[in-house]
PDB file of N, CA, C and O in Angstrom:
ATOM      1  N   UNK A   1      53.337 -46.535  32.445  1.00  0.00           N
ATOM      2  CA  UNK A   1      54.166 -45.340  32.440  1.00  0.00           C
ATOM      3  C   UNK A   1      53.400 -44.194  31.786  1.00  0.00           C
ATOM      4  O   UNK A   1      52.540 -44.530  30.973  1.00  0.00           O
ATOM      5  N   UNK A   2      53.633 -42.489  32.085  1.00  0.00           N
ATOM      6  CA  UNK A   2      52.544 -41.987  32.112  1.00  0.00           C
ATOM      7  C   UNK A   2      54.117 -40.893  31.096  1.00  0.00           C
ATOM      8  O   UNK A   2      55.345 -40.813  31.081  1.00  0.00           O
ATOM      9  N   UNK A   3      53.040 -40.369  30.513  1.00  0.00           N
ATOM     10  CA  UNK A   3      53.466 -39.329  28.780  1.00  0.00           C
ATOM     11  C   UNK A   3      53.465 -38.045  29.907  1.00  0.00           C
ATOM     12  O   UNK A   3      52.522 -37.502  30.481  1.00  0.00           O
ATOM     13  N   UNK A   4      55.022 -37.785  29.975  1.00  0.00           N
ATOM     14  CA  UNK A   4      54.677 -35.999  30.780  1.00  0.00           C
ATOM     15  C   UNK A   4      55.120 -35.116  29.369  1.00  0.00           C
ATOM     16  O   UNK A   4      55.872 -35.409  28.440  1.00  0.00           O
ATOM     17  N   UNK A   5      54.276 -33.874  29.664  1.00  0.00           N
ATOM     18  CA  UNK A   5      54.180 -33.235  28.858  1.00  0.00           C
ATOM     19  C   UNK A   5      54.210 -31.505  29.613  1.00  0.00           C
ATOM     20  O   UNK A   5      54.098 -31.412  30.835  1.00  0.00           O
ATOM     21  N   UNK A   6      54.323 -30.596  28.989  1.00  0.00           N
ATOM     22  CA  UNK A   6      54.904 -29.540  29.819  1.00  0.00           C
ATOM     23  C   UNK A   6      53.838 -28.098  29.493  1.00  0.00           C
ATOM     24  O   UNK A   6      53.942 -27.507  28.418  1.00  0.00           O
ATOM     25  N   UNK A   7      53.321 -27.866  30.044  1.00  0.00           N
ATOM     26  CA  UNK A   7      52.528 -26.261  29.396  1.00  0.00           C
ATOM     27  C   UNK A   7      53.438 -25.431  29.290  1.00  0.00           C
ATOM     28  O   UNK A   7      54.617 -25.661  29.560  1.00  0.00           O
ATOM     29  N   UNK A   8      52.891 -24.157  28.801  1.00  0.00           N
ATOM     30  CA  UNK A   8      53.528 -23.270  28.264  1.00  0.00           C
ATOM     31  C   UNK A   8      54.727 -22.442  29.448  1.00  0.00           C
ATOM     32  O   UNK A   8      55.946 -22.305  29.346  1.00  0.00           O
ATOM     33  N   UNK A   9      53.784 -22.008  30.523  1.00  0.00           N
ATOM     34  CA  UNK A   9      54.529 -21.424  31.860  1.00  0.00           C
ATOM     35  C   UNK A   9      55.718 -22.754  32.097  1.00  0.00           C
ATOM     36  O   UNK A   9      56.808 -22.359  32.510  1.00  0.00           O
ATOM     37  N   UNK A  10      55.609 -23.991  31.911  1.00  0.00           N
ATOM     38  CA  UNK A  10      56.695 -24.572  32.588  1.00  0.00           C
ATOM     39  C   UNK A  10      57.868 -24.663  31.704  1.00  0.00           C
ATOM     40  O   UNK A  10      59.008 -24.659  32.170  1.00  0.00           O
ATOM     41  N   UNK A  11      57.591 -24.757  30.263  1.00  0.00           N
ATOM     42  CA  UNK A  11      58.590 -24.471  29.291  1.00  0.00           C
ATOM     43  C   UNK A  11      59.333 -23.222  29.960  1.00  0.00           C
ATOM     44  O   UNK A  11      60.448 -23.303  30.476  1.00  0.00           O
ATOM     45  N   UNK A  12      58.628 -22.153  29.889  1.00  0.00           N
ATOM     46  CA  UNK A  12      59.722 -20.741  30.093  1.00  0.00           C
ATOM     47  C   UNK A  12      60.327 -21.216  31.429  1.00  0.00           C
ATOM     48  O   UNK A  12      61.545 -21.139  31.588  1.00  0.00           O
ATOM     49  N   UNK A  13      59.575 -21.672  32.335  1.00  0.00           N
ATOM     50  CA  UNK A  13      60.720 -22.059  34.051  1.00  0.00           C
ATOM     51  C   UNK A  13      61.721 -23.134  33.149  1.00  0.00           C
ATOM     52  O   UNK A  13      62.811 -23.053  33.716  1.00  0.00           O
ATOM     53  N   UNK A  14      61.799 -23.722  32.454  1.00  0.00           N
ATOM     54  CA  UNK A  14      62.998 -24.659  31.929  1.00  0.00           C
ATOM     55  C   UNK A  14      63.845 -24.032  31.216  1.00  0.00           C
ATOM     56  O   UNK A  14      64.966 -24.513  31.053  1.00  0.00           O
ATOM     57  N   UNK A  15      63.468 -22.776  30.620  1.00  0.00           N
ATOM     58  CA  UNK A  15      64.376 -22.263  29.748  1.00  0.00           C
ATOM     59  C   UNK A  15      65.211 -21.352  30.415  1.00  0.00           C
ATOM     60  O   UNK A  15      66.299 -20.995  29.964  1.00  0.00           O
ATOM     61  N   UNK A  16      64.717 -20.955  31.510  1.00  0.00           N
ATOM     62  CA  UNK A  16      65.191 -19.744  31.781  1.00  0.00           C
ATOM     63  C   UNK A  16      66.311 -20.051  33.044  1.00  0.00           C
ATOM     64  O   UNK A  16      67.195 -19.231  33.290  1.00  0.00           O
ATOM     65  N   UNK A  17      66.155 -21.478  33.904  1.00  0.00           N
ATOM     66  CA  UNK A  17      66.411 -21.924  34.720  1.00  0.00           C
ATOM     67  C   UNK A  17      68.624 -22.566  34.474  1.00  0.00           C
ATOM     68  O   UNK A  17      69.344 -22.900  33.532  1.00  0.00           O
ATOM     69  N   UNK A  18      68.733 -22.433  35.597  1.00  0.00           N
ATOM     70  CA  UNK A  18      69.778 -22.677  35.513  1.00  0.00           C
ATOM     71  C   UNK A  18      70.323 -24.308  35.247  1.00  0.00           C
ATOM     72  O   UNK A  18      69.305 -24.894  34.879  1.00  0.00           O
ATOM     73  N   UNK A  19      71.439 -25.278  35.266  1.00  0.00           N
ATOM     74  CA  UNK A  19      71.526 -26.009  35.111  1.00  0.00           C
ATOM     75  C   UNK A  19      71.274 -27.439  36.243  1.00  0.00           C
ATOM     76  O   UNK A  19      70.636 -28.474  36.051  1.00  0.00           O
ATOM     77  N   UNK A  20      71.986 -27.023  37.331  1.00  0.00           N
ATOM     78  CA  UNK A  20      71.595 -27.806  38.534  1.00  0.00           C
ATOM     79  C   UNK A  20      69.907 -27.994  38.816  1.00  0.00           C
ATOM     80  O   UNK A  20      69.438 -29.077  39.165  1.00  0.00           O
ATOM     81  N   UNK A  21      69.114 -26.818  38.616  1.00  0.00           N
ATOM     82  CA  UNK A  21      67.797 -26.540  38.449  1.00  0.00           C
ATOM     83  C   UNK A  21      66.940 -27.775  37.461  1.00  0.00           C
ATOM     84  O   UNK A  21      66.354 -28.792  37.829  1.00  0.00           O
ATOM     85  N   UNK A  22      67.149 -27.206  36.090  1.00  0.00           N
ATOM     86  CA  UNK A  22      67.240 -27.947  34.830  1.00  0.00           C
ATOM     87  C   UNK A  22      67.416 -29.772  35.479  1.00  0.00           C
ATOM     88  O   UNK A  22      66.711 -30.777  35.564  1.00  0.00           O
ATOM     89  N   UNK A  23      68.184 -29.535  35.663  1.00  0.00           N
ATOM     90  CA  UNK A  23      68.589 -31.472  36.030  1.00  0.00           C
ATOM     91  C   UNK A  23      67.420 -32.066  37.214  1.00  0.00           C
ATOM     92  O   UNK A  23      66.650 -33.026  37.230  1.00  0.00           O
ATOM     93  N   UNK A  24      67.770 -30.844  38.258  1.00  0.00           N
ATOM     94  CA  UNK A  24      66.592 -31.585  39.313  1.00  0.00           C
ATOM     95  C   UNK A  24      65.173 -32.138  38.370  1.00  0.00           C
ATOM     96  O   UNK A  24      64.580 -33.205  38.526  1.00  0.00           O
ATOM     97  N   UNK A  25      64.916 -31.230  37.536  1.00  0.00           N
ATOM     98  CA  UNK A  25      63.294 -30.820  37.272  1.00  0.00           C
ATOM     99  C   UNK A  25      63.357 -32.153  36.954  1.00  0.00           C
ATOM    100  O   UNK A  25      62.728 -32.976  37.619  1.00  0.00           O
ATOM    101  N   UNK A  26      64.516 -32.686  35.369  1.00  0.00           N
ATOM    102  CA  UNK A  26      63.791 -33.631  34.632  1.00  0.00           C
ATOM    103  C   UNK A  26      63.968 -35.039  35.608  1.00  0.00           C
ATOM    104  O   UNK A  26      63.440 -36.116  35.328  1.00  0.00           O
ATOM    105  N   UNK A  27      64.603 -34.853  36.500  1.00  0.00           N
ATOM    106  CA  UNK A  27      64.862 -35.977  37.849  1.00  0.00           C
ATOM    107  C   UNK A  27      63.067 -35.907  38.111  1.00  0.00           C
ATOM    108  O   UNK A  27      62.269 -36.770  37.746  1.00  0.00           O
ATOM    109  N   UNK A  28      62.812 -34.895  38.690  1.00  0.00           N
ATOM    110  CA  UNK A  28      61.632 -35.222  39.293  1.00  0.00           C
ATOM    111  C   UNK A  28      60.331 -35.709  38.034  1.00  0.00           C
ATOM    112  O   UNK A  28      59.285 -36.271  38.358  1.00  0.00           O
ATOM    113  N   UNK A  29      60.612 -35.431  36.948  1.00  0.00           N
ATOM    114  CA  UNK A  29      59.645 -35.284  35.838  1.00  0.00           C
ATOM    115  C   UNK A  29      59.875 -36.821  35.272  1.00  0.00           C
ATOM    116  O   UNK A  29      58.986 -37.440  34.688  1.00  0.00           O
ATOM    117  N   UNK A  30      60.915 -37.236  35.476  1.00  0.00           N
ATOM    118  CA  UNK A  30      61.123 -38.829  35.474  1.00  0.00           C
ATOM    119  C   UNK A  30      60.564 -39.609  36.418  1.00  0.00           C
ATOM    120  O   UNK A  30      59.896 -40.416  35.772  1.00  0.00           O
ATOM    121  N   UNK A  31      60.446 -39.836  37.510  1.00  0.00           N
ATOM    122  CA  UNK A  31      59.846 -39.990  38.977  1.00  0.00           C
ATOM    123  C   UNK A  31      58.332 -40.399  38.209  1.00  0.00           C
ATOM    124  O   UNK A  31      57.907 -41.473  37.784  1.00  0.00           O
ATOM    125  N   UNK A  32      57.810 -39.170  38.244  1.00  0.00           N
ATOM    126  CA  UNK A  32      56.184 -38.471  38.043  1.00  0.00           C
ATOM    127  C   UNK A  32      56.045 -39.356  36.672  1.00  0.00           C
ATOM    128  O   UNK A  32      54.985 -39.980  36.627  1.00  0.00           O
ATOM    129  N   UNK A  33      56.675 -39.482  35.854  1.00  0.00           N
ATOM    130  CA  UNK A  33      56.553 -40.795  34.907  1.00  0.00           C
ATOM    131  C   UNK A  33      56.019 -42.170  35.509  1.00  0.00           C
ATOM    132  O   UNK A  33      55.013 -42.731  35.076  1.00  0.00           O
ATOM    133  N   UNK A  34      56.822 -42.661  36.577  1.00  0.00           N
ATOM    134  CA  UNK A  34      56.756 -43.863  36.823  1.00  0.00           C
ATOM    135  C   UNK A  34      55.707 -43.853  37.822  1.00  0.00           C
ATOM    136  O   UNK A  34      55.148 -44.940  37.970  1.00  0.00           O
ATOM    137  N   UNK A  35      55.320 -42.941  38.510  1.00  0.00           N
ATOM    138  CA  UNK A  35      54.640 -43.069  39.674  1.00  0.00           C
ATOM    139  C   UNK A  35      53.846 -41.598  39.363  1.00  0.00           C
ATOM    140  O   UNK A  35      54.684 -40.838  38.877  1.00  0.00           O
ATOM    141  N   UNK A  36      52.615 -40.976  39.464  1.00  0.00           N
ATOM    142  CA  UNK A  36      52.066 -39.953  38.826  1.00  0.00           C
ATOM    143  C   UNK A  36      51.778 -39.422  40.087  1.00  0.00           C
ATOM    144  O   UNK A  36      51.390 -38.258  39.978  1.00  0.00           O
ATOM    145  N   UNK A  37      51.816 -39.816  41.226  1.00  0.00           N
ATOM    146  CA  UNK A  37      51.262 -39.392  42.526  1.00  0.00           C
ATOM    147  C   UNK A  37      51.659 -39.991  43.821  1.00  0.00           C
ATOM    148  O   UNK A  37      51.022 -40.662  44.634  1.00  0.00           O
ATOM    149  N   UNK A  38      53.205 -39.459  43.789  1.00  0.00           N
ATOM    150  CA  UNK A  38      53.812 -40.292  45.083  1.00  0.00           C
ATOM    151  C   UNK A  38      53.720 -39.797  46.143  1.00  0.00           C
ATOM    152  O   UNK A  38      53.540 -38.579  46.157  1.00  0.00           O
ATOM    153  N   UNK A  39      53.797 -40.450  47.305  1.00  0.00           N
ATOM    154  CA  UNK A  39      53.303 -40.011  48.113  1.00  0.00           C
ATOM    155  C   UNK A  39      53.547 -38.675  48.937  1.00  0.00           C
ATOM    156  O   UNK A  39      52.992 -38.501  50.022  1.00  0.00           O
ATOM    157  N   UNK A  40      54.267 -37.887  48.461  1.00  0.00           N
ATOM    158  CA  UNK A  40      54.628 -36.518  48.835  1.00  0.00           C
ATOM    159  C   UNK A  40      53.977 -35.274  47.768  1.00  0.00           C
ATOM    160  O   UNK A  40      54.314 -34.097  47.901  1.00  0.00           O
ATOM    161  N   UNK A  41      52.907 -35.779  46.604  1.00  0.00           N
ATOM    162  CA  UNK A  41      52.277 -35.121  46.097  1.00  0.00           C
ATOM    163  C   UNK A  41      51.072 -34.862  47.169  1.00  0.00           C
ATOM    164  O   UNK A  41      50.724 -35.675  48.025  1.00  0.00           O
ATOM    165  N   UNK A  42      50.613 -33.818  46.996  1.00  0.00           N
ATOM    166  CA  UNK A  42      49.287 -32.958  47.287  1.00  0.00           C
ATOM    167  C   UNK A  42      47.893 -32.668  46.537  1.00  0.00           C
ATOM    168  O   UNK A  42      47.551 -31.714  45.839  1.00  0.00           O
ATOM    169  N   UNK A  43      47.321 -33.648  46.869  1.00  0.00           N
ATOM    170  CA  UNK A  43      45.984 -33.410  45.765  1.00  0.00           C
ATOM    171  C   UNK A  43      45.110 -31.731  46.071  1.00  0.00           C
ATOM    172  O   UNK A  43      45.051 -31.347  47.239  1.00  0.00           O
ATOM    173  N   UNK A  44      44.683 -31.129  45.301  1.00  0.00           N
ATOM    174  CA  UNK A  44      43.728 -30.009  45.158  1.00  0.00           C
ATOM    175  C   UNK A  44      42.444 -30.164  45.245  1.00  0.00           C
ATOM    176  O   UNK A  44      41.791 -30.102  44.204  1.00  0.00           O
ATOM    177  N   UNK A  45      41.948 -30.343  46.187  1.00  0.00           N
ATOM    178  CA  UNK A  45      40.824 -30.282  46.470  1.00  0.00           C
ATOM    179  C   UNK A  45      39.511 -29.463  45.854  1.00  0.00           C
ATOM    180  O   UNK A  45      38.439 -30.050  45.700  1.00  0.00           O
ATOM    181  N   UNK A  46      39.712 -27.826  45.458  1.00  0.00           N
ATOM    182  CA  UNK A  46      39.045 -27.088  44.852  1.00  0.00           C
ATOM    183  C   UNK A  46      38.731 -27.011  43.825  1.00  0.00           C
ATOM    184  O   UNK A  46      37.776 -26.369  43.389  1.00  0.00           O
ATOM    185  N   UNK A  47      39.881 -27.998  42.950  1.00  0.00           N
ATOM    186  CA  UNK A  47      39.611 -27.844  41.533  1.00  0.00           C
ATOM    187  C   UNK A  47      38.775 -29.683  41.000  1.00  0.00           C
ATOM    188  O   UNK A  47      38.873 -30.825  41.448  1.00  0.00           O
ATOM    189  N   UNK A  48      38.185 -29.177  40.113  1.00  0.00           N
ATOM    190  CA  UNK A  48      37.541 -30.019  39.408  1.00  0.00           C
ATOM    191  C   UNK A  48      38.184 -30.916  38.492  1.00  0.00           C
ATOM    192  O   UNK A  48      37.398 -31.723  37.996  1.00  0.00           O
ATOM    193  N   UNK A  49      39.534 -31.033  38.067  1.00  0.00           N
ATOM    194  CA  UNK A  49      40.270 -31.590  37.495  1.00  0.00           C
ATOM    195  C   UNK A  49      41.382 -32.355  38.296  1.00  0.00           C
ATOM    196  O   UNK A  49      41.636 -31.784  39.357  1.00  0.00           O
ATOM    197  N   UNK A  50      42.052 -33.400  38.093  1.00  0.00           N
ATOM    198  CA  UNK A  50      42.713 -33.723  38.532  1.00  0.00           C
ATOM    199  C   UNK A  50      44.421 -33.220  38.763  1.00  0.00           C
ATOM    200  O   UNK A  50      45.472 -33.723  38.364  1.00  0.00           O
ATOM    201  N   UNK A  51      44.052 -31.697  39.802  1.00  0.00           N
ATOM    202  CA  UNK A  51      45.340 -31.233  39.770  1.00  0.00           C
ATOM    203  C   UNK A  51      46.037 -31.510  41.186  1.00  0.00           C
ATOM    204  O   UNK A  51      45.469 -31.322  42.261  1.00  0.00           O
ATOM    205  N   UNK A  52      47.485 -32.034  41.022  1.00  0.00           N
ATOM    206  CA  UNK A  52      47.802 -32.345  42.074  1.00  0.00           C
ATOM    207  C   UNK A  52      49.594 -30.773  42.215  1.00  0.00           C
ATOM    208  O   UNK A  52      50.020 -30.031  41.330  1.00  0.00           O
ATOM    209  N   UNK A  53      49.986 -30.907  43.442  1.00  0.00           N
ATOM    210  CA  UNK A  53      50.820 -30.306  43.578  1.00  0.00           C
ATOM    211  C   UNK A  53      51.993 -30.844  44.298  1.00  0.00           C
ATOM    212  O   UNK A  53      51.677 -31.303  45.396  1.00  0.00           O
ATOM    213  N   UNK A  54      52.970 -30.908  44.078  1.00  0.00           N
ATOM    214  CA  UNK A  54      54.376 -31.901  44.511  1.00  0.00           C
ATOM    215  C   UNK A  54      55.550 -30.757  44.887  1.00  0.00           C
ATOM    216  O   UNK A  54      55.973 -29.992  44.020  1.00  0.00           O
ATOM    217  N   UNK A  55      55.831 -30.740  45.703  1.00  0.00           N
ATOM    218  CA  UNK A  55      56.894 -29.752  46.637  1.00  0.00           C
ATOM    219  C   UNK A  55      58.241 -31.074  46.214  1.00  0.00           C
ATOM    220  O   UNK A  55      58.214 -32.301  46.309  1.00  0.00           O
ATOM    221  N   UNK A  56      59.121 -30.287  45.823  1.00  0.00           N
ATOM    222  CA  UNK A  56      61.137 -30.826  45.835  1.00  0.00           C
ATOM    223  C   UNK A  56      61.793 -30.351  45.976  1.00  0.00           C
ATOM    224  O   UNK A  56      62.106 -29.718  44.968  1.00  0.00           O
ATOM    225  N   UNK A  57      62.858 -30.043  47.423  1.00  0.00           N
ATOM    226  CA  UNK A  57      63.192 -29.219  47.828  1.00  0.00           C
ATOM    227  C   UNK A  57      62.869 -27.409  47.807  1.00  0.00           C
ATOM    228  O   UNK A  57      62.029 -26.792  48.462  1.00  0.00           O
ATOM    229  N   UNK A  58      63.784 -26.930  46.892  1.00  0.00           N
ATOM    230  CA  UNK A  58      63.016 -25.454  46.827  1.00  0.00           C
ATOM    231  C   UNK A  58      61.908 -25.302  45.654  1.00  0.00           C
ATOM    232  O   UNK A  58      61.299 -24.255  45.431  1.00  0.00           O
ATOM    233  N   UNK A  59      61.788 -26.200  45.125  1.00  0.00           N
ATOM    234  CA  UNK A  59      60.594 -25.974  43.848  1.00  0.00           C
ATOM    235  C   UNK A  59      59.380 -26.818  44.213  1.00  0.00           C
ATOM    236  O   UNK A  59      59.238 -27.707  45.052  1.00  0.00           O
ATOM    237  N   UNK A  60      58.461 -26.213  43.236  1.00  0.00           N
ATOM    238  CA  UNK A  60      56.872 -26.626  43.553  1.00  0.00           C
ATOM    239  C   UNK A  60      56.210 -26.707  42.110  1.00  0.00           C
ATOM    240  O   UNK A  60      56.073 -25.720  41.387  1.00  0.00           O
ATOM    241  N   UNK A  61      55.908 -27.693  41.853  1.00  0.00           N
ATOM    242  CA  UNK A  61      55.387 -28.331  40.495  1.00  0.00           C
ATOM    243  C   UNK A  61      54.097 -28.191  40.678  1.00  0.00           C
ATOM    244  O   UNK A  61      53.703 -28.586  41.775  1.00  0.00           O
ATOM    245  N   UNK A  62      53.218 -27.708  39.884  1.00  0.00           N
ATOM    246  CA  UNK A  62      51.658 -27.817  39.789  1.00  0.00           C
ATOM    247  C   UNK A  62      51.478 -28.885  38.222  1.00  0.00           C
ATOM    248  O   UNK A  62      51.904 -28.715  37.080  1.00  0.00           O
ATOM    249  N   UNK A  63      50.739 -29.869  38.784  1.00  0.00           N
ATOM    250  CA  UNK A  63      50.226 -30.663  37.511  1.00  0.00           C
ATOM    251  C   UNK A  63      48.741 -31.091  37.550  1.00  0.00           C
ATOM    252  O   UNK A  63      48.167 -30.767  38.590  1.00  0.00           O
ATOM    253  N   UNK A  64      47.918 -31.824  36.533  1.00  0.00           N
ATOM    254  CA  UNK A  64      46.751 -32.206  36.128  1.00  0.00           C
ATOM    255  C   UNK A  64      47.505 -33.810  35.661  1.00  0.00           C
ATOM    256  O   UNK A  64      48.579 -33.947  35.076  1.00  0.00           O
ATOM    257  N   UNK A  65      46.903 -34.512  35.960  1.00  0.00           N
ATOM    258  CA  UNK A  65      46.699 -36.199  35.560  1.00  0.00           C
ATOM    259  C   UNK A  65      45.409 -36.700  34.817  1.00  0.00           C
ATOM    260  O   UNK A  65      44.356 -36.778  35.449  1.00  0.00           O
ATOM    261  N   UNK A  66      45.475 -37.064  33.397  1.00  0.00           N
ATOM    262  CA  UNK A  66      44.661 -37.617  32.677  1.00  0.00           C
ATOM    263  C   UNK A  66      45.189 -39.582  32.591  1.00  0.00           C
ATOM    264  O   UNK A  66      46.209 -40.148  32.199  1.00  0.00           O
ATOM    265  N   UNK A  67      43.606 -40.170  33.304  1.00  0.00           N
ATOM    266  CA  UNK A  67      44.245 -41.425  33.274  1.00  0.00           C
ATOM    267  C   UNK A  67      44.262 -41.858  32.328  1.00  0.00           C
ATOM    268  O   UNK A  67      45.066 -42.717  31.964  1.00  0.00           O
ATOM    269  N   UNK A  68      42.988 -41.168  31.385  1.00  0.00           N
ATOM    270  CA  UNK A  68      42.142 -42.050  29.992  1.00  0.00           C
ATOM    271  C   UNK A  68      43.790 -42.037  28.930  1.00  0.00           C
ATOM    272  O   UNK A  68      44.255 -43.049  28.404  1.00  0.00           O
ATOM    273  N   UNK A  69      44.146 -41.232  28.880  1.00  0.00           N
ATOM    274  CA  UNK A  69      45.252 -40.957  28.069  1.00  0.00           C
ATOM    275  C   UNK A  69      46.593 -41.195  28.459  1.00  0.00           C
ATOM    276  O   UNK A  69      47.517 -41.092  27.653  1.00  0.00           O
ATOM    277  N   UNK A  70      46.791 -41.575  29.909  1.00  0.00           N
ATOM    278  CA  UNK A  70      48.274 -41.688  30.595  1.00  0.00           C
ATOM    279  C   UNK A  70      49.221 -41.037  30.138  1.00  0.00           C
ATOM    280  O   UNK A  70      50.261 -41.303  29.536  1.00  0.00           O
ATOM    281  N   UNK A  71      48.559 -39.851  30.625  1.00  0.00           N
ATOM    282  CA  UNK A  71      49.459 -38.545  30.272  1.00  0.00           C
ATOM    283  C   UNK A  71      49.638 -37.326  31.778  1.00  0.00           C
ATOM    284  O   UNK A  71      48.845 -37.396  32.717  1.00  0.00           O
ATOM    285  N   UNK A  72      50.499 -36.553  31.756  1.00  0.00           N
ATOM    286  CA  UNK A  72      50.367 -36.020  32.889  1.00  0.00           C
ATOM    287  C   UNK A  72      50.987 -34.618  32.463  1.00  0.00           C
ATOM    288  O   UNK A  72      52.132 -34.650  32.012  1.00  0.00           O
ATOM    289  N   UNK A  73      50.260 -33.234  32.575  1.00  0.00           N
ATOM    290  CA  UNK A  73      50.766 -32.215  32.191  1.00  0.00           C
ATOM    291  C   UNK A  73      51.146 -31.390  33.528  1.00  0.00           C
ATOM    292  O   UNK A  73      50.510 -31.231  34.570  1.00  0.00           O
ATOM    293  N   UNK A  74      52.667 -30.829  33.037  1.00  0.00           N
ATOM    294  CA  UNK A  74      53.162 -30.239  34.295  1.00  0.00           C
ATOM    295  C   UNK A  74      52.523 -28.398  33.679  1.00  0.00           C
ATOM    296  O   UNK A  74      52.518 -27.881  32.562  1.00  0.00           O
ATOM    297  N   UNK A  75      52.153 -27.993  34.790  1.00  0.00           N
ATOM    298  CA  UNK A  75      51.203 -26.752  34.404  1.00  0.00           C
ATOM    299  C   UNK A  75      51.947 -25.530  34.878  1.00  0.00           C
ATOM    300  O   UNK A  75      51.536 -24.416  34.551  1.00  0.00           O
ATOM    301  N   UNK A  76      52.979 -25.671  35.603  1.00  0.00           N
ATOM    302  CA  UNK A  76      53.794 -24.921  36.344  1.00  0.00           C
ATOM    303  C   UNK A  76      54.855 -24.841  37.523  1.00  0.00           C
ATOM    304  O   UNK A  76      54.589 -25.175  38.677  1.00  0.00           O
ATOM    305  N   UNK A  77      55.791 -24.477  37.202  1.00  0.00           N
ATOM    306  CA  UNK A  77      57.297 -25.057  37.944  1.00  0.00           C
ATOM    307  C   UNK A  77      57.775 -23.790  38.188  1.00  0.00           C
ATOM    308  O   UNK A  77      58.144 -23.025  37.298  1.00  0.00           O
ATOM    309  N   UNK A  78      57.781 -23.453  39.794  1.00  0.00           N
ATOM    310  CA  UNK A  78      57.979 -22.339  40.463  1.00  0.00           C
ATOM    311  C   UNK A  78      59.069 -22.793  41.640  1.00  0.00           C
ATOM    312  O   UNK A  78      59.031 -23.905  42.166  1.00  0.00           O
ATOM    313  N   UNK A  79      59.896 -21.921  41.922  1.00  0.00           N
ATOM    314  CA  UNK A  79      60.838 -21.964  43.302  1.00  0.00           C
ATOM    315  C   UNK A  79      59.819 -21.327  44.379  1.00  0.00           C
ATOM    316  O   UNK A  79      58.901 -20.522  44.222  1.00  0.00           O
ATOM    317  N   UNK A  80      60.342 -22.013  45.591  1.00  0.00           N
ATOM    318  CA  UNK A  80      58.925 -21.697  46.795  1.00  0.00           C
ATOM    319  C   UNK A  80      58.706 -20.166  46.984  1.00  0.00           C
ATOM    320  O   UNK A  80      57.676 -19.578  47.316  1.00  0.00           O
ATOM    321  N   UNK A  81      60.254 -19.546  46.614  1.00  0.00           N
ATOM    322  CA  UNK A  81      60.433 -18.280  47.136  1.00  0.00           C
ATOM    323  C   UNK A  81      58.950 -17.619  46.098  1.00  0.00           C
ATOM    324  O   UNK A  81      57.901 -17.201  46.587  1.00  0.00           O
ATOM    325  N   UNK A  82      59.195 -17.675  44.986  1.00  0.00           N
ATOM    326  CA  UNK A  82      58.301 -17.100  43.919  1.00  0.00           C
ATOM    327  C   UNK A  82      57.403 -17.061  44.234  1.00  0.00           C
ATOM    328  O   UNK A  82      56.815 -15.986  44.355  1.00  0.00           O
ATOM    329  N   UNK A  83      56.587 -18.807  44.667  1.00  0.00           N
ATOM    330  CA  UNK A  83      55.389 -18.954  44.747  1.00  0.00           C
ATOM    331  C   UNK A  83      54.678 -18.464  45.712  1.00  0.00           C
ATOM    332  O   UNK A  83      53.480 -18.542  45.443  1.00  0.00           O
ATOM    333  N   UNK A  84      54.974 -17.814  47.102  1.00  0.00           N
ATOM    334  CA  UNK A  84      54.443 -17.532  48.090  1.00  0.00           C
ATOM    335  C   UNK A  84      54.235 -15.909  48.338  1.00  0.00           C
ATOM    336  O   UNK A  84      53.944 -15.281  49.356  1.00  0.00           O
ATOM    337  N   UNK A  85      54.582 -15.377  46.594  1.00  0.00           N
ATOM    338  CA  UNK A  85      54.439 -13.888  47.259  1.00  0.00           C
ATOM    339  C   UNK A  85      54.040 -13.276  47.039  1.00  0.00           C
ATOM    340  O   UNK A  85      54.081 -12.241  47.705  1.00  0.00           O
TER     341      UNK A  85
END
C-alpha cells in the first residue's frame, strides 16, 4: 500500500472544492493507494520522473510515484474544464 501525500496546488483544489467534489477526490486518492497505476492512468512520457496522469469523470489528477519510498504525491487536481484552457 502506497503513502499518498498531496502538494501544495492540490491542498488549495481540496480546500476550495466543494463537498461532492471533496468526497470523489479522497475516493479516488484511496483507489491510487491500493493500486498506484490503474489501468486508466496515463503515463508521461516527457518527463523524467515518474509522473503519471489519471482522468475521473470531470477531474484530472497529475501525480509522481516513488517506489523506493511507497509513496505517491498528488501534484495537482484540476476539473477538465480548467485544465484545457
Amino acid at each position: 500500500m502506497f503513502e499518498v501525500l498531496l502538494d501544495i496546488p492540490a491542498q488549495a483544489f481540496l480546500k476550495a472544492t466543494d463537498e461532492m467534489t471533496y468526497s470523489r477526490v479522497k475516493e479516488i486518492l484511496g483507489e491510487l493507494a491500493l493500486d498506484p497505476v490503474p489501468p486508466r492512468a496515463k503515463r508521461i512520457i516527457e518527463s523524467k520522473e515518474k509522473l503519471f496522469r489519471l482522468r475521473s469523470r470531470h477531474l484530472r489528477l497529475l501525480y509522481r510515484i516513488n517506489y523506493e519510498n511507497k509513496n505517491l504525491v498528488v501534484i495537482m487536481i484540476e476539473p477538465l474544464n480548467r485544465m484545457y484552457r
